[in-house]
N, C-alpha and C positions, 0 to 999 in steps of 0.2 A: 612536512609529513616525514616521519621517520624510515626507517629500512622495514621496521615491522610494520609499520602501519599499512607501509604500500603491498607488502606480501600478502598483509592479513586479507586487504581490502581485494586484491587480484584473487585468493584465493574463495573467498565470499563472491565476487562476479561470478567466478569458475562453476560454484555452486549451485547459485541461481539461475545462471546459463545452464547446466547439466540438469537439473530438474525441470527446466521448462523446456527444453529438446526432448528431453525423455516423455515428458506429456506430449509435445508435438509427436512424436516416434506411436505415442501409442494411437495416439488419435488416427494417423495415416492408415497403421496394423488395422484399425476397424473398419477404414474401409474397403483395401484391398483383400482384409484377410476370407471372406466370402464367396470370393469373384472369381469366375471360372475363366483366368487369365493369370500370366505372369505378369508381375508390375514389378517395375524397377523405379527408382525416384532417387535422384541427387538434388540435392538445396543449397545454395550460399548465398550468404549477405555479403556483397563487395567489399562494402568499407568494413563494417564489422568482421567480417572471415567468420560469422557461425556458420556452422556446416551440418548437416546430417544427409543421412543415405540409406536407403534401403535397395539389398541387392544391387546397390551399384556398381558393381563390376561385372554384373553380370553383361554377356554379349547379344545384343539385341538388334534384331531386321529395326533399318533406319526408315524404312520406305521414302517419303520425299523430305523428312528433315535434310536428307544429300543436297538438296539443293541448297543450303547454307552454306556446305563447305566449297560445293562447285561454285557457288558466286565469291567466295573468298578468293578460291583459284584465278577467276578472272579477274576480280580488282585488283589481285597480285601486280598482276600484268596492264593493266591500268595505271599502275603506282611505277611500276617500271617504264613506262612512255611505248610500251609495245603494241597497247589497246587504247582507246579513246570512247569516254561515251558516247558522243555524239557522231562517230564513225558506222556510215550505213554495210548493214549485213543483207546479203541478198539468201530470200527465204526462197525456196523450190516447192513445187507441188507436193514433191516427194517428200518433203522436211516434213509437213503436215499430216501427222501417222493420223493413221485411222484409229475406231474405236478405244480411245483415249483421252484422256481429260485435254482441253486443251482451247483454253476462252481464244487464241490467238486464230484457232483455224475456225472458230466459231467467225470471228472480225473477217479475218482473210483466206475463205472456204478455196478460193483456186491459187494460192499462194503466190509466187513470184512478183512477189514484193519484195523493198528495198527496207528495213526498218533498224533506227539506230540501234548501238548494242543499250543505251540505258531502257526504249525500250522492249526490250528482248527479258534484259534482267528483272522488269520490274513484271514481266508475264510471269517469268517463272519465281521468281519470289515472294511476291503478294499473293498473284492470283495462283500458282504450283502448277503452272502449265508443263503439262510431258514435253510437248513439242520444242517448246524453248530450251527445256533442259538437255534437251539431247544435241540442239543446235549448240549452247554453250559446251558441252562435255568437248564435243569436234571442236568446237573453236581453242580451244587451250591445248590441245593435242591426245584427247583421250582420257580415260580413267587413269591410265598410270600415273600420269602428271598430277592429277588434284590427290592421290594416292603419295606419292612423294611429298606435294608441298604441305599435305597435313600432317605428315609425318616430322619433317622439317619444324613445323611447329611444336614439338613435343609432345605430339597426342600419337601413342602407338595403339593404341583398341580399338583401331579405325579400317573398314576394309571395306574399299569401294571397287567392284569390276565387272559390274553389269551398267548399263545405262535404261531409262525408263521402257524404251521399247524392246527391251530384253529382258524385262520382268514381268511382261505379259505371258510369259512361264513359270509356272504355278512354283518349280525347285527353286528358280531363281531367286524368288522372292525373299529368300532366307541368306542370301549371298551378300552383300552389299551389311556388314554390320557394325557396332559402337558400343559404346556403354554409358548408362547414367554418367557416372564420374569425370568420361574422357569427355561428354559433350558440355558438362558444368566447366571445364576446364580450360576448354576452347572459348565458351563464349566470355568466361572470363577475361582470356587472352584479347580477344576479339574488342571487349568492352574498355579496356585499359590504352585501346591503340598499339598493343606489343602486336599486331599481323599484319593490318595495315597504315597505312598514312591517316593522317586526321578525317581529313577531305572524304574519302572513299568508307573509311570508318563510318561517319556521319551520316552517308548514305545510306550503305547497308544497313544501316540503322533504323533507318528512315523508312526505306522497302518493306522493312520487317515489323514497323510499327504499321504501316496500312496493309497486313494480311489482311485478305478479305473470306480466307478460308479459318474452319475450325471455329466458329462464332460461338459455338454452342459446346466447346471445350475448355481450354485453360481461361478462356476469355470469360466463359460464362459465372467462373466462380471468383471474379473481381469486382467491383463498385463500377457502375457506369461512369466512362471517363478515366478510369485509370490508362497509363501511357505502359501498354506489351508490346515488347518485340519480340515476335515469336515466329517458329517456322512449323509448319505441321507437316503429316504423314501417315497415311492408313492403305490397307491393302483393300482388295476386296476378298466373298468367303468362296467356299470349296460348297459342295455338294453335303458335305457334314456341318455346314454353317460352321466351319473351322476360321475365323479372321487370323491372318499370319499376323498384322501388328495395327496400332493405333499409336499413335504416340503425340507429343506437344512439346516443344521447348523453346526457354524464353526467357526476356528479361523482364521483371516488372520494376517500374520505378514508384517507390513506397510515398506516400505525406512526406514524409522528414526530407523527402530529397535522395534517399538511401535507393538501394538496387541490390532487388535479388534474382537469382541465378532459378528460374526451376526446370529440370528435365523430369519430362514425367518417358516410360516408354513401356509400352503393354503386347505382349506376344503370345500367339496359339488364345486365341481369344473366340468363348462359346456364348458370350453374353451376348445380348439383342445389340444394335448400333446405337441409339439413344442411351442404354445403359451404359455404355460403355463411357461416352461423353463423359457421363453424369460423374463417373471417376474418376476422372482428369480434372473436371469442373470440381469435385470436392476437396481433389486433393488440392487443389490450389487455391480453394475459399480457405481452408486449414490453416495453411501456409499464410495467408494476407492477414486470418485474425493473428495467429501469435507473432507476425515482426512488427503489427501497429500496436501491442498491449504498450 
């Protein structure tokens, strides 16, 4: 193939690629453009590097997506021989807040229990238990520390310094924030093995493909059986039915073998909870028709 020919033919991909983002771009515009929420959406294909975005730079309340990067924090340390999965965490009464999500104080209502840290992470990973999150946040030494090592990562649109039982304060819930872009970014890093080791890579992986929350979100606008790793996060409302945020992000791995990147995140949200879904759930049925054409 000649010098022209490869130009001509990369600039013809270029083409084809730009008009078929540009339909994807409008398609997403139709569903958010209605919706009495802000939506922000970053998109990448791994191997491919297509990209699109909407509003993604914008800065958005994470709610429990934090629990991805807090568990990144710990298999840091994992990876460094400081942490061990299978090293028991002794759980206190106290550990187990009250009125709070929390399947583990559900299991163990009087606490003072001994339970490994895998599972600890896999409470607050899969199933987004408060409890466990806040026991991890303490275990690594605080928000500052998972606030440094994702920074260290290259991601600076990232601000964590509340923990769960401190956004049972209605201000709060706005403190702790990200953007489309910087969490497409991370989990890219994340997915390549650039944060952590294989081993622990493979895990969190793993954690994040048996989410058992958000069923009826990014999950619901895939093929039964497709393989998501994804982490969710939602707040609850105000007295104005005001929702501070909803959000999904995740990896989906496509037929061909291929892996895309979606962050969907939704803030000051008036729409019903079901509707709400339903936009997450579209934007990501959208997403799955155009990378299998």
């Amino acid at each position: 193939m000649t010098r022209f020919s490869i130009a001509l033919f990369s600039f013809l991909s270029f083409q084809v690629f730009s008009q078929g983002t540009n339909e994807l771009r409008n398609q997403l515009q139709q569903i958010i453009s209605s919706k009495n929420a802000t939506v922000g959406v970053s998109i990448k294909n791994i191997e491919d590097k297509d990209t699109l975005s909407i509003k993604g730079n914008l800065k958005m309340p994470m709610m429990s997506v934090f629990k991805f990067h807090i568990a990144l924090a710990v298999l840091h340390k994992v990876d460094e021989g400081k942490f061990n999965l299978t090293q028991e965490i002794f759980v206190t009464k106290k550990d187990l807040k009250e009125d709070t999500w929390s399947p583990m104080k559900e299991d163990y209502p009087e606490g003072n229990v001994s339970l490994t840290l895998d599972k600890i992470l896999r409470y607050t990973v899969s199933h987004s238990d408060n409890s466990g999150c806040d026991i991890l946040i303490n275990l690594v030494g605080g928000t500052k520390y998972i606030q440094k090592f994702i920074n260290e990562q290259g991601i600076k649109d990232f601000v964590i310094k509340v923990n769960e039982d401190q956004m049972k304060t209605w201000k709060n819930l706005y403190i702790n924030t990200t953007t489309p872009l910087a969490t497409t970014e991370l989990l890219e890093k994340f997915f390549k093995g650039e944060v952590l080791k294989e081993e622990t890579t493979n895990y969190l992986y793993q954690i994040m493909v048996e989410t058992s929350r958000g069923l009826t979100w990014m999950k619901a606008g895939l093929p039964e059986g497709t393989e998501l790793a994804h982490r969710t996060g939602i707040s609850g409302t105000n007295d104005a039915n005001l929702r501070v945020a909803m959000n999904d992000i995740g990896i989906v791995k496509l037929p061909n073998g291929k892996h895309v990147i979606v962050s969907v995140y939704l803030k000051d949200i008036t729409e019903k909870k079901e509707d709400t879904e339903k936009i997450i759930a579209d934007i990501t049925k959208a997403v799955w028709n155009y990378f299998i054409r």
